[in-house]
Residue, then its C-alpha position, 0 to 999 in steps of 0.5 A: x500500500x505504501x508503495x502504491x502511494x508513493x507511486x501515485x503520489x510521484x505520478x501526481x507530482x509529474x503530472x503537475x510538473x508537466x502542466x505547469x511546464x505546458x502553461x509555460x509554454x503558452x506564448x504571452x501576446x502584449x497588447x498596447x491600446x488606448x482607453x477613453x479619457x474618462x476610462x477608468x481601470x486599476x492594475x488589479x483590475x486589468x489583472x482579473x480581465x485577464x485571468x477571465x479570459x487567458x483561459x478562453x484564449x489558451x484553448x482557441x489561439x494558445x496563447x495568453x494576453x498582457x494587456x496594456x491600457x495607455x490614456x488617450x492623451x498618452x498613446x502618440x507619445x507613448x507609442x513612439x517610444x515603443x517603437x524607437x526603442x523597440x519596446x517588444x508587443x505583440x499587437x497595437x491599435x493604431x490608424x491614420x491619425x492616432x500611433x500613425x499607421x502609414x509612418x509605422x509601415x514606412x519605418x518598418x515597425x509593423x509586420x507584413x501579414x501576408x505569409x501568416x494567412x495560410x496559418x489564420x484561413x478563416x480570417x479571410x473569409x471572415x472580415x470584408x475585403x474592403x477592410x483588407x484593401x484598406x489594411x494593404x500598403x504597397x501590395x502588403x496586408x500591415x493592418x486590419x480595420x475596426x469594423x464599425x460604422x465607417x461612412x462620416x455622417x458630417x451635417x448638423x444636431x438640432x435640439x429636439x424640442x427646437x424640431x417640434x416647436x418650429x416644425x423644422x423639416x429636417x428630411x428637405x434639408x439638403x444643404x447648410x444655405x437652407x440653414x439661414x430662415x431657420x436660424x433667424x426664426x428659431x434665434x427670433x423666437x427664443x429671444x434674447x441670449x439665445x444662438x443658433x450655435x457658437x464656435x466653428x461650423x464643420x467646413x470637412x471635405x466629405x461635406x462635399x463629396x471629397x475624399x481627403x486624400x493628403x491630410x495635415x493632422x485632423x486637417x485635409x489639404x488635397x482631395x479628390x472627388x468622390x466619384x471623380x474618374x479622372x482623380x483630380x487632385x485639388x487643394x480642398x481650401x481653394x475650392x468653390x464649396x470651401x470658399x462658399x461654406x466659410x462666407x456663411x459662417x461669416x453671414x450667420x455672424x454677420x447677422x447675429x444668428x451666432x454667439x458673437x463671442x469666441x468659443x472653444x468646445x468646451x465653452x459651447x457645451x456649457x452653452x448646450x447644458x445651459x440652453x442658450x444655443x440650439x444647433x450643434x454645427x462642428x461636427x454630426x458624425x453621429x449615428x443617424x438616430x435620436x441622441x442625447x446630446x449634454x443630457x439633450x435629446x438632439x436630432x442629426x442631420x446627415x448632409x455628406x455622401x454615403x460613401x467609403x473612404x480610406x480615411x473613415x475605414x483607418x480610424x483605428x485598426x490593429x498591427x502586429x509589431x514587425x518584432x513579435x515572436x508570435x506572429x501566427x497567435x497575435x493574428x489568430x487574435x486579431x481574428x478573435x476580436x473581429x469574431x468573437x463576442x465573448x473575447x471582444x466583451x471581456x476586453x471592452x467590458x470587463x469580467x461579467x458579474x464584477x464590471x457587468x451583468x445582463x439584466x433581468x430578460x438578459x437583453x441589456x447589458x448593467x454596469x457594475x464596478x467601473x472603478x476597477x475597469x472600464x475603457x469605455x471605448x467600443x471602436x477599438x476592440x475589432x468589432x464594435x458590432x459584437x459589443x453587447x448593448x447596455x441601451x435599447x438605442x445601441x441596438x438600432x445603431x448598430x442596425x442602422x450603421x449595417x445598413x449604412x456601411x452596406x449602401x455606401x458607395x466606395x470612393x474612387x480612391x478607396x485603398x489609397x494612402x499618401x506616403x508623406x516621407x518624400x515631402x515631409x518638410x512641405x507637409x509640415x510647413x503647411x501644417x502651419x498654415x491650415x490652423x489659420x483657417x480656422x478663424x474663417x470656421x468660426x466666422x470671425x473673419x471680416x474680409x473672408x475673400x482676401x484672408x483665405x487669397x492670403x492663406x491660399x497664396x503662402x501654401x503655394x511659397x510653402x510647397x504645396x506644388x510639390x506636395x501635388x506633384x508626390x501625390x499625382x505621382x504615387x496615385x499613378x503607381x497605386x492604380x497602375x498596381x491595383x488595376 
């Protein structure tokens, strides 16, 4: 009998030495990726996220998970000095305006994913080729877009209550001009310290049916239109739509149909909370349902085309670091948080029963601790489809953004991304040039017509020649190849 223990007892010890050699053996994948600003998580918080889901992901891709929170504020400069001192991670959420995905392929800090689809077949089959298209630079997969609602739906908010009292009749609006009658009646009828709105009006190129194709930060500088066959490149600032769109603004302010004072956003959401303003004009790229808006239901207006274009479809996407060890785990992840709810939500939500429960019919998603984890961030996490819904209203978005993905009309310029490293120096110093325009956004200009000449006239000294002359030239090499 004490042999028989004995034996048992060493076989026993074995077998917990093999099990432990073999959770060893399971590859760690590191993930850098933002959070909101107002996301909230803790070291041991972000340690049980992942003590929930290492099991479930050791037993579909074999491997574990370190994930790595970084602020939004953080992320660029962070991200940075991952990649110039070749910090080892796995995965990153990058995109073109934030950890910028172009330079990050230029500099060769991301991986070619091509080889390892073989190892990942369902991936393919899985995410739209339109995505793939957009992930590809220079005939190579290095990214894989968030799905999530990619037509930019630019137009303008109304208060609800403004809708219903003026019997404004948003479904014939087709374009900002019509604007003027129904701020003055609305302005008039509300009487004094009341505006339509305050600060900047979005003057975006999508407004007009232009693709942005050569971008300055968050600024577009050449676009092409649309459905344009010829693919003309044209400076978006010297355009007829730009110019008409600013002279507005500066009519509204002319007119009193503004707040006369200079106003950040911060400044015109107070102005929101307290009443005094009515139209939310900077930016509407909502999704197209009823909205609360600073405790405000707000109805959208699109005014923008339908479309497709590369800059809405990289707004965050995820890479594979070009030093990864393990390749084939971190995309088999990155196919997870495109098709796997249950992965997908232990990230964006946090450990069910600690962060979230579902609620009594189990249609609901009820938020529980969110001082221990909380990004509160749904475009980043693969598939912002697959986030279970914690109000009614996420439902019909998600409907209504399926809807619109699946009728846009793709932009002739659709895949292309502008390489900026042959005319970085003219890029940057029209960089310094765009954000004087945006005293035309906010109508504070009194001479619109000679201020934008000016402006118009120094990008030409700046480089913008050259600028034009690169891009024709790498739009020829992208069409000759993806043809």
């Amino acid at each position: 009998m004490m042999k028989k223990t004995k034996w048992m007892l060493a076989m026993a010890a074995a077998m917990l030495a093999s099990t432990a050699a073999l959770a060893q053996d399971v590859p760690t994948l590191r993930i850098m990726t933002l959070f909101n600003p107002d996301a909230t998580w803790t070291n041991d918080g972000v340690d049980a996220v992942e003590a929930a889901l290492n099991p479930v992901l050791e037993e579909k891709i074999g491997a574990h998970i370190d994930l790595i929170p970084i602020p939004w504020g953080d992320y660029n400069q962070r991200m940075s000095l991952v990649m110039s001192s070749r910090e080892p991670f796995d995965i990153a959420m990058t995109s073109s305006w934030i950890n910028n995905f172009y330079r990050n392929v230029s500099q060769q800090n991301l991986l070619a994913l091509d080889e390892y689809l073989d190892d990942v077949p369902q991936l393919q089959a899985d995410i739209p080729p339109e995505l793939l298209k957009v992930g590809t630079v220079n005939g190579k997969l290095y990214g894989i877009p968030v799905q999530q609602m990619f037509p930019k739906t630019f137009g303008f908010n109304t208060r609800a209550d403004l809708v219903e009292k003026y019997n404004i009749d948003l479904a014939s609006i087709t374009s900002y001009e019509q604007l003027t009658p129904i701020f003055e009646e609305v302005v008039a009828g509300e009487g004094e310290g009341f505006y339509a709105f305050g600060g900047k009006v979005a003057a975006a190129a999508e407004l007009f049916g232009y693709d942005p194709v050569a971008t300055s930060g968050t600024y577009t500088l050449l676009a092409v239109k649309m459905d344009d066959p010829e693919r003309n490149i044209v400076n978006f600032y010297a355009t007829p739509e730009y110019r008409a769109q600013v002279k507005l603004r500066r009519q509204w302010h002319e007119m009193g149909l503004t707040d006369p004072n200079p106003m950040n956003r911060d400044q015109f959401l107070s102005a929101v909370t307290a009443g005094t303003v009515g139209f939310n004009m900077d930016s509407a790229q909502d999704r197209p349902t009823h909205r609360i808006f600073q405790g405000l239901p707000f109805q959208p207006k699109r005014i923008a085309p339908i479309a497709l274009t590369t800059a809405a479809m990289n707004a965050s996407m995820w890479s594979v670091s070009a030093d990864s060890e393990h390749p084939v785990e971190a995309l088999r992840l990155i196919h997870l948080l495109n098709t796997d709810a249950e992965v997908v939500n232990g990230l964006a939500l946090g450990v069910e029963g600690v962060n979230w429960q579902w609620n009594a019919d189990k249609t609901l998603v009820e938020l529980l601790d969110k001082a221990s984890y909380w990004p509160n961030i749904k475009w980043v996490w693969g598939n912002s489809f697959l986030i279970y819904p914690q109000k009614a209203s996420d439902i019909a978005d998600n409907e209504e953004s399926l809807r619109m993905n699946a009728e846009a009309t793709p932009s002739v310029m659709l895949g292309f991304a502008f390489d900026i490293t042959p005319v970085e120096n003219e890029m940057a110093a029209l960089g310094s040039i765009i954000p004087n325009l945006e005293a035309l956004d906010n109508g504070r200009v009194e001479d619109v017509d000679s201020f934008l000449d000016q402006q118009l006239a120094e990008m030409e000294v700046a480089g913008l020649p050259r600028v034009i002359e690169e891009l024709q030239r790498q739009i020829d090499a992208w069409l000759a190849t993806s043809n």
